[in-house]
Rosetta silent file (secondary structure, phi, psi, omega in degrees, C-alpha in Angstrom):
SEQUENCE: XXXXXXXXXXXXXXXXXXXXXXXXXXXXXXXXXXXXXXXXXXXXXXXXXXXXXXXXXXXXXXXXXXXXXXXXXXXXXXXXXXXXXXXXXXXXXXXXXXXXXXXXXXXXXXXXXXXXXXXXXXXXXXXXXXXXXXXXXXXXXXXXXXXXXXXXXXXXXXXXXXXXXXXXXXXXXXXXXXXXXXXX
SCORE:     score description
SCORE:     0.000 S_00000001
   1 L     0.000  173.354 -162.975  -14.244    3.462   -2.911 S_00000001
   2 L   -86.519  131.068 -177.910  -15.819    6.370   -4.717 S_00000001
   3 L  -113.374   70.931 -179.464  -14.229    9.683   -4.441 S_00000001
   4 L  -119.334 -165.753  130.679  -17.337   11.809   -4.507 S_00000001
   5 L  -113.733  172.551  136.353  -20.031   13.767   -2.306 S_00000001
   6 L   -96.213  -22.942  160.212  -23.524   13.450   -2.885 S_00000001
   7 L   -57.246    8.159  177.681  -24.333   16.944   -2.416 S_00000001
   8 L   -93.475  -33.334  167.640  -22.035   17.628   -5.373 S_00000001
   9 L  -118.272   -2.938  174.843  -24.808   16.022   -7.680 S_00000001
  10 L   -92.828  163.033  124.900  -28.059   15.593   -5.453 S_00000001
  11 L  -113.605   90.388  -81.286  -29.934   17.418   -3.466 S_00000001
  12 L  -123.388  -56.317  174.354  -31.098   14.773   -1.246 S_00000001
  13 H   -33.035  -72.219  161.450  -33.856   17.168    0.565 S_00000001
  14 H   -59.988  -15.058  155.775  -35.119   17.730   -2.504 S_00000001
  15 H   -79.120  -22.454 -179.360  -35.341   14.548   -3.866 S_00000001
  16 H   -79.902   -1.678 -179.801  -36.672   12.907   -0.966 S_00000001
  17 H   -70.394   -1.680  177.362  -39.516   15.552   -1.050 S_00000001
  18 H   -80.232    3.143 -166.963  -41.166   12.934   -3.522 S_00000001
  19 H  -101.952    3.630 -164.804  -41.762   10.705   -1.116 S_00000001
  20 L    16.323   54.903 -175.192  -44.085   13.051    1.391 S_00000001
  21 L   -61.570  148.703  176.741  -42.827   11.669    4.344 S_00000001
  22 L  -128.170  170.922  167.287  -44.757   12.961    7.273 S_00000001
  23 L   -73.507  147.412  168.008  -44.284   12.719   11.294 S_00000001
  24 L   106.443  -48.218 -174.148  -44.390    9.819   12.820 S_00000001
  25 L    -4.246  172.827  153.861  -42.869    8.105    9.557 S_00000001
  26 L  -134.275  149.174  177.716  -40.433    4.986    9.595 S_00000001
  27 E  -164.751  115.586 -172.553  -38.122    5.055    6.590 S_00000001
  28 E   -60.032   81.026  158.958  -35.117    2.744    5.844 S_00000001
  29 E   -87.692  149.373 -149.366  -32.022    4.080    4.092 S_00000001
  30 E  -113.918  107.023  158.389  -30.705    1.291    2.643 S_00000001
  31 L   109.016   65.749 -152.894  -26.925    1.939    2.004 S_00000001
  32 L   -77.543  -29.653 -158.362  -26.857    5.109    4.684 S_00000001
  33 L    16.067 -100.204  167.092  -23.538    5.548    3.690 S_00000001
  34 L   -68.149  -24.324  152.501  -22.692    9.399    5.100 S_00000001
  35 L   120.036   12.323 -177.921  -26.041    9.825    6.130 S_00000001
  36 H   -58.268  -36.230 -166.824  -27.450   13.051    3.405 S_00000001
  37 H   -63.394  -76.047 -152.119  -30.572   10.786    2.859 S_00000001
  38 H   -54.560  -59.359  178.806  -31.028    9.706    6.682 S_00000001
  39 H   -40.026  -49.824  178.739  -30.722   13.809    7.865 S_00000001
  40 H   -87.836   10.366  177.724  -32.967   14.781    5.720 S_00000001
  41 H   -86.230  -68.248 -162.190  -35.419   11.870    6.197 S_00000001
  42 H   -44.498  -44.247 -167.306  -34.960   12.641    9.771 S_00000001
  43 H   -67.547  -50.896 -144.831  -35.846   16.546    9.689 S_00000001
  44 H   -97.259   13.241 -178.823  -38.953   15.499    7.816 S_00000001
  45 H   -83.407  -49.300 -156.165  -40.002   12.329    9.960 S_00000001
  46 L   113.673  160.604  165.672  -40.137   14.274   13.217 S_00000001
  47 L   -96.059   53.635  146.672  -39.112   13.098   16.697 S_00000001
  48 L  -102.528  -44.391 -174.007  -42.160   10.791   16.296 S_00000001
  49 L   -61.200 -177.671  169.821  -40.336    9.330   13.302 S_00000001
  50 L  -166.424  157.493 -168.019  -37.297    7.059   13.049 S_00000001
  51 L  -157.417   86.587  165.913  -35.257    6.733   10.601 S_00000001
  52 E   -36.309   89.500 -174.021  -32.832    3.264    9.709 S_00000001
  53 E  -113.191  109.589  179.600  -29.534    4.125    8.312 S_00000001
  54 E   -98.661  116.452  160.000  -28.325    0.683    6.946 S_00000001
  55 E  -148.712  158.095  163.557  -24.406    0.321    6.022 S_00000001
  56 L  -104.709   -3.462  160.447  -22.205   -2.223    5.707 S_00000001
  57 L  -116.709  134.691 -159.901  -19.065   -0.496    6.457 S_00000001
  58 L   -76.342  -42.794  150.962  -18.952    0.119    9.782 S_00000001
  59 H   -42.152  -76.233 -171.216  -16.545    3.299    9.939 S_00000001
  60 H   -57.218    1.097  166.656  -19.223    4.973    7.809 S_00000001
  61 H   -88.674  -74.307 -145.602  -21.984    3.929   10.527 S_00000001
  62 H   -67.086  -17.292  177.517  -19.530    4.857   13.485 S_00000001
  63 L  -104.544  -24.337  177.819  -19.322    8.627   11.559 S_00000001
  64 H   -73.317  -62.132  166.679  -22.709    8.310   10.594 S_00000001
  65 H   -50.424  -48.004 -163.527  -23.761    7.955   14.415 S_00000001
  66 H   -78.345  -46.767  164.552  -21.426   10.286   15.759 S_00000001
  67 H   -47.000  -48.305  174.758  -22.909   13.109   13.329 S_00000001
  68 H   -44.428  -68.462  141.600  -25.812   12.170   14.681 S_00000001
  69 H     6.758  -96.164 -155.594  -24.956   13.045   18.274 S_00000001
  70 H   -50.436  -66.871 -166.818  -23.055   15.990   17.706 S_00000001
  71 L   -98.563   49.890  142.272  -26.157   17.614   16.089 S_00000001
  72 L    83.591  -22.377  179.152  -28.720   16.683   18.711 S_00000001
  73 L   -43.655   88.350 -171.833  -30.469   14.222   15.978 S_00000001
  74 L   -74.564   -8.918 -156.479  -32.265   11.400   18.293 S_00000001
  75 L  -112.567   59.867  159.678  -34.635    9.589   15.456 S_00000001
  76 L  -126.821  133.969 -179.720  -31.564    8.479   13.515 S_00000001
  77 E  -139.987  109.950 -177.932  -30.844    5.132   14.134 S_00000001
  78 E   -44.155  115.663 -165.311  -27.552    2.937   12.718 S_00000001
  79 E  -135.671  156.994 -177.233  -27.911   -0.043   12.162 S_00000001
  80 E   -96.816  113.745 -161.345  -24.736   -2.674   10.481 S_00000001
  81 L  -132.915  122.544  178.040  -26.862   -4.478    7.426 S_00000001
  82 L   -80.603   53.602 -177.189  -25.406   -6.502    4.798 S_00000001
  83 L     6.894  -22.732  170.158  -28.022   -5.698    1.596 S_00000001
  84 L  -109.234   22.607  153.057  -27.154   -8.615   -0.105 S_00000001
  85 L  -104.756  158.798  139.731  -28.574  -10.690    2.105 S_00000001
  86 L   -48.853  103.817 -152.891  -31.790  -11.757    2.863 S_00000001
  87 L    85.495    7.800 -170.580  -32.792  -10.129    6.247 S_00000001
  88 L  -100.615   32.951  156.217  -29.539   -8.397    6.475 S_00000001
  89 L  -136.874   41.954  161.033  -31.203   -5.360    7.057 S_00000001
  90 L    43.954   30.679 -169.128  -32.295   -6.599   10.084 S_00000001
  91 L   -99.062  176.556  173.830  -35.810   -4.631   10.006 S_00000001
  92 L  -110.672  162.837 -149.873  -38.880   -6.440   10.349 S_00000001
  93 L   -84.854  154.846 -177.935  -41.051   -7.478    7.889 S_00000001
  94 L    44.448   72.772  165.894  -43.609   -4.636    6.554 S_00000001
  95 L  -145.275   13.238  148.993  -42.623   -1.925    9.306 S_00000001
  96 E   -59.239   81.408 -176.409  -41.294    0.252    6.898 S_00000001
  97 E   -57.259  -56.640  157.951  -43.273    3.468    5.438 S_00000001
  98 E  -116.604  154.186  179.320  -40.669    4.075    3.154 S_00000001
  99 E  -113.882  136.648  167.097  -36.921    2.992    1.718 S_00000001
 100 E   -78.101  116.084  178.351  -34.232    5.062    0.499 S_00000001
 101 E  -141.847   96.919  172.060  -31.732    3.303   -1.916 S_00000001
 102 L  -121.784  152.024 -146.157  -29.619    5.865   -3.576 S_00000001
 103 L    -7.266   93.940  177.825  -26.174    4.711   -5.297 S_00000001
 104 L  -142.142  -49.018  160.977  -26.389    1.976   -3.735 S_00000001
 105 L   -67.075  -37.778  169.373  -27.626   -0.848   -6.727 S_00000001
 106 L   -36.126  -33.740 -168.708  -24.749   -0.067   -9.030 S_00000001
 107 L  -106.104    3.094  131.062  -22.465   -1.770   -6.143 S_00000001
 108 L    -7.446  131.402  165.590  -25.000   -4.425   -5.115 S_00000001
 109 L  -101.484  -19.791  172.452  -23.834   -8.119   -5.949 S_00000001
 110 L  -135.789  103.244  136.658  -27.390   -9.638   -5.805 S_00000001
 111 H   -34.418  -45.376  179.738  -29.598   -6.547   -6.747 S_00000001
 112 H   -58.932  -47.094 -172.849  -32.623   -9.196   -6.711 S_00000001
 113 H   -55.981  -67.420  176.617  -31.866   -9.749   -2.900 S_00000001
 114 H   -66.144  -33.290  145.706  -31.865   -5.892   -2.116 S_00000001
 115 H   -38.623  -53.973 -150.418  -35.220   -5.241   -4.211 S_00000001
 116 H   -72.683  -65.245  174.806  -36.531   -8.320   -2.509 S_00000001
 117 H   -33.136  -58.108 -163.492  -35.252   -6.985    1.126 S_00000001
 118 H   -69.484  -44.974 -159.977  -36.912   -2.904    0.357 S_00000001
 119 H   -89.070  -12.098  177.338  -40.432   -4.825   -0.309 S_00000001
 120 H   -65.806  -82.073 -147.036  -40.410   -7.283    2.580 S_00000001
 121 H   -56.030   -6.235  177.846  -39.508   -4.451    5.258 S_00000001
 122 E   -87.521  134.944  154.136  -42.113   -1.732    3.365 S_00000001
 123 E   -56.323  137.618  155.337  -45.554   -1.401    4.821 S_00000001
 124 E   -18.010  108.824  168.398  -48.657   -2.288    2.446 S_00000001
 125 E    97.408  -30.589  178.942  -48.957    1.085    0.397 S_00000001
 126 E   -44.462 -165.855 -157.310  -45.778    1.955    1.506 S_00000001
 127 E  -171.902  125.994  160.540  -42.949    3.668   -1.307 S_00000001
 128 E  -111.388  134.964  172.608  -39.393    3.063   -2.040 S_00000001
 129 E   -94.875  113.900 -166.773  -37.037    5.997   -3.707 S_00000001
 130 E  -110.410  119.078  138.608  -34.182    4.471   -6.046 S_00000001
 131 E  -109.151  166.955  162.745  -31.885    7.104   -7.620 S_00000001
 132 E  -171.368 -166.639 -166.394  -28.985    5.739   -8.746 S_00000001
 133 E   -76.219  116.177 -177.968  -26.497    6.204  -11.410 S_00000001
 134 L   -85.670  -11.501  166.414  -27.437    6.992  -15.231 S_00000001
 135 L  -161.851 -174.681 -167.192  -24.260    7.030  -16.791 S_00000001
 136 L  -108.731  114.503  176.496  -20.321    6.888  -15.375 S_00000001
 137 L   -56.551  132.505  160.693  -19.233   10.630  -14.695 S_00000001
 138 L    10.794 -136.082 -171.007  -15.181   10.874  -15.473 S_00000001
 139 L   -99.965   58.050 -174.551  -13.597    8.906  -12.401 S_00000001
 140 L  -114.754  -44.340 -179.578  -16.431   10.494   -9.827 S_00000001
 141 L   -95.592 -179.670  147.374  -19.078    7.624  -10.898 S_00000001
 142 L   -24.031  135.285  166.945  -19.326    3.996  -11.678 S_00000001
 143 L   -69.474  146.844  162.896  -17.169    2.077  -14.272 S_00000001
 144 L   -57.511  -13.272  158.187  -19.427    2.185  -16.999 S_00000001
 145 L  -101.992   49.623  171.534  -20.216   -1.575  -16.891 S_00000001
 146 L  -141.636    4.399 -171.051  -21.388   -1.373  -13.184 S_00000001
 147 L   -89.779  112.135  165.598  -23.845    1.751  -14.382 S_00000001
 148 L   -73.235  103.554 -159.314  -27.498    0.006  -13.669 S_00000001
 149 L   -84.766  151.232 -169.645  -29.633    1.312  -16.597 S_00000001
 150 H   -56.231  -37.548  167.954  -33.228    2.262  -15.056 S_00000001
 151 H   -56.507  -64.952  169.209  -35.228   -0.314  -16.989 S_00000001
 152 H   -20.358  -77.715 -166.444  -33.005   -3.055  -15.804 S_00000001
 153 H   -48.350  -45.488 -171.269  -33.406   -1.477  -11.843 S_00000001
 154 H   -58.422  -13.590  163.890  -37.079   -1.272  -12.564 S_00000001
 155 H  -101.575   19.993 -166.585  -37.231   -5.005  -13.143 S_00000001
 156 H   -96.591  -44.934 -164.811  -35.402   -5.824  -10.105 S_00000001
 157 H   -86.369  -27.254  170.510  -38.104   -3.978   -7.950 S_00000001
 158 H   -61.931  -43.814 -155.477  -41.460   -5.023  -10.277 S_00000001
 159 H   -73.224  -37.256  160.744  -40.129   -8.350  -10.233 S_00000001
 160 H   -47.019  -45.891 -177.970  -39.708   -8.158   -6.167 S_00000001
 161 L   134.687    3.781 -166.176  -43.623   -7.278   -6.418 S_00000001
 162 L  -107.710  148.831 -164.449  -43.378   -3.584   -6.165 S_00000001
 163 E  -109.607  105.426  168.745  -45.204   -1.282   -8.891 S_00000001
 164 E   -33.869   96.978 -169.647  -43.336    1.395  -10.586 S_00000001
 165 E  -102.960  -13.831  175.134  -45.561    4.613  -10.136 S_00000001
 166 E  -143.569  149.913 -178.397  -42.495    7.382  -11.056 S_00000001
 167 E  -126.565  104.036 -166.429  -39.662    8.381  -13.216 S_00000001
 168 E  -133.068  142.826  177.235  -37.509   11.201  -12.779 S_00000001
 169 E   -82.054  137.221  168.074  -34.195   12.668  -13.426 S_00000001
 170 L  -122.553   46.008 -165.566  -32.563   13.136  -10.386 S_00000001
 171 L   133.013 -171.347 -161.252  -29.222   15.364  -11.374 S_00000001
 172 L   -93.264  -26.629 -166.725  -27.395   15.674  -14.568 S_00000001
 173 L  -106.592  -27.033 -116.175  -25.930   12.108  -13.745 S_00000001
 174 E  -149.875  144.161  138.906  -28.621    9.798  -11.763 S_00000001
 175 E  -125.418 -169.796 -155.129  -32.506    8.917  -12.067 S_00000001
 176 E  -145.177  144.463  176.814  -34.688    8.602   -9.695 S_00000001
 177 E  -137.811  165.132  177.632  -37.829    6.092   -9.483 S_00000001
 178 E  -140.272  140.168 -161.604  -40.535    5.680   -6.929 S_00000001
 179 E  -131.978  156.775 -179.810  -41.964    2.226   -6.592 S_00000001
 180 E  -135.289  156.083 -160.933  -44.993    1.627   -4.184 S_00000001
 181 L   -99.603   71.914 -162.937  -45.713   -1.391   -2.461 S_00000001
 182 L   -38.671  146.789 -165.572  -49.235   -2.679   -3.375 S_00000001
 183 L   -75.159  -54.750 -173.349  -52.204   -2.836   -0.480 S_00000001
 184 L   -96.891    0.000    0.000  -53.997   -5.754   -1.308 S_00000001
């Protein structure tokens, strides 16, 4: 596994402020992994909100969960999701306002699947936030042929049916895109 944090190159608060989650939200992270996304999803959801922190390895749920607890956080909710299935993230379809997928497509084995997955479970109008990795840091990132270059992710999620509306650097290493889920 990855010897990193992400607070060493995100700031997860701040990136997720692009999404203007409000209370009451629902919001998926897809790949929860230590949970920086899902806390800070969480503060800005509200105890109206909820907020799906999807992993497939189940220590990092069971620590994930536990954090939760310990600091009183009730709208966080674990859930064990493969991503590279279809349905495996065991949400229902369009009950999503928004999805979080941050390094998470570099290690994806069907990328198409996991695009396909964030627009079934997003509401109409709804908005998914991809950062992921833009190049391979020294041994911190990706091998450099597992580094997803952003056009490439951006045709995983147009191609799912989802519209690219932003492009952003999101650290020194990472972009960041925000794809919305068309109404009609």
């Amino acid at each position: 596994m990855y010897n990193y944090s992400m607070a060493d190159f995100l700031d997860p608060a701040q990136v997720l402020g692009r999404l203007q989650l409000k209370d009451g939200m629902h919001v998926a992270d897809f790949g929860a992994g230590s949970g920086y996304y899902s806390f800070a999803a969480a503060r800005r959801v509200g105890s109206r909100g909820r907020v799906y922190a999807i992993e497939v390895q189940k220590d990092l749920l069971e620590k994930l969960q536990t954090q939760a607890q310990k600091e009183h956080v009730a709208n966080i909710e674990g859930i064990w999701g493969d991503l590279d299935e279809p349905g495996g993230t065991q949400l229902a379809d369009a009950s999503q306002d928004a999805v979080v997928i941050s390094n998470v497509l570099f290690q994806s084995e069907s990328k198409d699947v996991l695009a396909s997955e964030a627009a079934r479970v997003l509401k109409p109008g709804g908005q998914v936030l991809l950062v992921d990795w833009a190049d391979s840091y020294s041994n911190l990132g990706p091998h450099p042929d597992q580094v997803v270059p952003e056009e490439t992710a951006a045709m995983y999620f147009t191609t799912a049916g989802l519209t690219s509306v932003e492009s952003f650097s999101a650290g020194a290493h990472h972009y960041g895109r925000i794809f919305l889920k068309p109404t009609a």
